[in-house]
N, C-alpha and C positions, 0 to 999 in steps of 0.2 A: 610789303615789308616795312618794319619801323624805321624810324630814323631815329640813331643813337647821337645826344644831346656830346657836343665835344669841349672838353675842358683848354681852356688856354695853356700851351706850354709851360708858359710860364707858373702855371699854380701844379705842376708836377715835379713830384718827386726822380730825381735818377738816380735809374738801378741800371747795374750793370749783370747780362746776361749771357753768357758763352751757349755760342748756336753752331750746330758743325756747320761749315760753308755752303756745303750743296742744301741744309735745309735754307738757311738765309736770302739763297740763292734763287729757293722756289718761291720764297713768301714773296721777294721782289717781283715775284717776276706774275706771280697771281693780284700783287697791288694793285702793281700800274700806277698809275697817276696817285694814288690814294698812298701810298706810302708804305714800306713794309712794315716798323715802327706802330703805324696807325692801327693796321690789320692785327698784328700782333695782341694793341690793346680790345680791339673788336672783340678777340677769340677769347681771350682772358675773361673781358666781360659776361660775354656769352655764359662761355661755363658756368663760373661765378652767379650769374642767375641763375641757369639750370641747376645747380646743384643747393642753392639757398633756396629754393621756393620761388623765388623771386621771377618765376619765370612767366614770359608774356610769349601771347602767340604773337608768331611771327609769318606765319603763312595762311591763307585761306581754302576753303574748298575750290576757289576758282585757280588757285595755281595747282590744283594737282590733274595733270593729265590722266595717269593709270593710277590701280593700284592690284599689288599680288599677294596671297595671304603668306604669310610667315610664322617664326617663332622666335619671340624675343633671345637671344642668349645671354643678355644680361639687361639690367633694368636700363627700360628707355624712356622717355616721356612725348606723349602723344604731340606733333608740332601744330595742330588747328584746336586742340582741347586744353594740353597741359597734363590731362591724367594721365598718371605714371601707370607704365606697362611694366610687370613684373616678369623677371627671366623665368622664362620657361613655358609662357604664356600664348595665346595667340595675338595677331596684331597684323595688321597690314605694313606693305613699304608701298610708301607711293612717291611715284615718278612725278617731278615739276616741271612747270614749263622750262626752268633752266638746265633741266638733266639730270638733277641732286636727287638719291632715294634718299624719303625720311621714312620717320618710324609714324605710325597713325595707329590710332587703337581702333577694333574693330569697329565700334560704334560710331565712329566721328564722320564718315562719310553718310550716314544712314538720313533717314526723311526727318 
């Protein structure tokens, strides 16, 4: 997995954000030590690349234990290639060592 470069607080802007309580509640409680705040920026970012291009693989073939073929229902982006899977399409989900299904496109597992 990458490690994402972290900005000083102090060079951040505040925004203020209304969360209902039980989601705030969960993002704490998925942080952990890490911050909910922190994760919060993680997830933003995330997107933010997936959705500009920008985006980096972030997993290997060595983290995926299984995988089961599928059908995209809406556009995904492959998590060990980057190529975009178009809804409606074939693709794999595969299982990681940490439990999380991603989206894979057929090919990215292959020789």
């Amino acid at each position: 997995m990458h490690t994402i470069t972290r900005t000083s607080t102090t060079d951040m802007e505040v925004t203020s954000i209304r969360l209902e309580r039980e989601l705030k509640d969960k993002l704490k409680e998925i942080a952990g030590n890490q911050g909910y705040q922190a994760l919060i920026r993680d997830v933003l970012w995330n997107y933010v690349h997936q959705k500009s291009g920008e985006w980096k693989p972030r997993f290997s073939r060595a983290d995926i234990r299984a995988s089961i073929a599928a059908t995209a229902q809406q556009d995904e982006r492959c998590v060990l290639t980057g190529k975009l899977i178009p809804s409606q399409q074939p693709m794999l989900l595969g299982l990681t060592k940490n439990g999380d299904m991603v989206p894979l496109s057929v090919e990215s597992l292959g020789d």
